[in-house]
N, C-alpha and C positions, 0 to 999 in steps of 0.2 A: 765288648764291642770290637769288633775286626777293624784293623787300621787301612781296609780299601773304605768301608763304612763310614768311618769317621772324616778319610779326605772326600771321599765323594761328598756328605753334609759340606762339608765347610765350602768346598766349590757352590754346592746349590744354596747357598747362605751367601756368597758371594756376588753369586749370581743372579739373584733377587735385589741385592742391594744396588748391581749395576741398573738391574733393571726399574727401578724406583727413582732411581735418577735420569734413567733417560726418559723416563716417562713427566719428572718435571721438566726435562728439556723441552718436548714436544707440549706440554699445558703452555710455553713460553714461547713459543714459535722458533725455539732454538736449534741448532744440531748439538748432538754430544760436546762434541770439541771449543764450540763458540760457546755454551755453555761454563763449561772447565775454565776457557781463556778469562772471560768475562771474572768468572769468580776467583780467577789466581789475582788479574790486574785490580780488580778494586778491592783485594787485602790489605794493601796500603795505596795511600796517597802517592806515592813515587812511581816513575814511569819506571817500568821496568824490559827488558828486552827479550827475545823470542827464546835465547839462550838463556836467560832468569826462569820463563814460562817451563820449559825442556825440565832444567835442574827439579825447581819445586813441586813440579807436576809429574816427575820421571812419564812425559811425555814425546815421543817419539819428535824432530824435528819435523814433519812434510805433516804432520798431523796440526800441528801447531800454524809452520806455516801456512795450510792451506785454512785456517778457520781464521786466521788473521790477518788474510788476503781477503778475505770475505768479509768481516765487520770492516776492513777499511775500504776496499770499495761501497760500502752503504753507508759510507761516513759516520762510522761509531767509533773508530779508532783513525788516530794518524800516526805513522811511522817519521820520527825525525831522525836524520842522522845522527850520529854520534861518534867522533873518531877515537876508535880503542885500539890501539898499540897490536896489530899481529891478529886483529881480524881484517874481513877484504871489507865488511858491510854491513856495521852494527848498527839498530838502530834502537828508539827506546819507544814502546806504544804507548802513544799516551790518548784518553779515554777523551773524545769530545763531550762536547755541552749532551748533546742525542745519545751518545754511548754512555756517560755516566747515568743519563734520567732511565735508560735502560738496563745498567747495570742493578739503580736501584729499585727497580720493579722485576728483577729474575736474581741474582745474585745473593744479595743482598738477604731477601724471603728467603732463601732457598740456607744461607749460614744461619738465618732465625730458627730455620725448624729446624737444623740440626742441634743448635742447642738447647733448643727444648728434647730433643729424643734422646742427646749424650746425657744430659741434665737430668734427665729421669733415672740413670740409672745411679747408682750408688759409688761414691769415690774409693772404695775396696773393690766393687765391678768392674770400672775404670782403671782401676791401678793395674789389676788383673788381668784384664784385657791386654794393655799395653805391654805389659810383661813378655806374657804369651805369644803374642806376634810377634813381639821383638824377637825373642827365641827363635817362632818357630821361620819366619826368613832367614836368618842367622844361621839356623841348621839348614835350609833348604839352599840356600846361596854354598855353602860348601860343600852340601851333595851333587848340586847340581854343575861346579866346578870341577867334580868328578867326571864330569862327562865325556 
């Protein structure tokens, strides 16, 4: 197999999977992004801030911001302050009573069927998997450092 072959698969294997999710976003009345927000905040019970969201999502910041300028104007999130040392305007979201009962009707669903779809495969699949990605960012991140 020619190695345009095999990146071109793995892009449209990629690209399916984004598409499978934003296709739950829309069955959930969501965007993409409010979406993702929703699902990184209610991984834990702890508030977390737009900088937490950024890191663990390797999400762009205006992306992030602007999807949680939108759940807090429809009051599903509030932003409290929080003073952190050598930022100008940290705040931590935290998920009202209407955002969590929301979280747990899109979120929530949505980490159950992934563990039934990771679950189905086999923990040498998994292992394998993991491996493999790991790798192949790892080479791609240094190639692309080449640039």
């Amino acid at each position: 197999m020619e190695i345009r072959d095999v990146i071109f698969r793995i892009e449209q294997e990629r690209k399916e999977q984004n598409a499978i999710y934003h296709a739950a976003a829309a069955k959930f009345g969501l965007t993409d992004s409010a979406l993702w927000a929703f699902y990184c905040i209610s991984k834990s019970d702890e508030d977390q801030t737009q900088q937490d969201l950024c890191r663990r999502g390797c999400y762009a910041k205006q992306t992030i911001n602007t999807a949680i300028a939108g759940l807090a104007k429809d009051g599903l999130v509030e932003l409290i302050p929080v003073p952190v040392p050598g930022t100008r305007n940290c705040k931590k979201i935290h998920l009202t009573p209407n955002g969590r009962a929301l979280a747990d009707r899109t979120a929530r669903p949505l980490k159950a069927a992934e563990e039934q779809a990771y679950g189905r495969l086999s923990e040498a699949e998994l292992s394998a998997y993991l491996q493999t990605l790991g790798k192949l960012n790892e080479y791609l991140r240094e190639e692309t450092e080449k640039l």
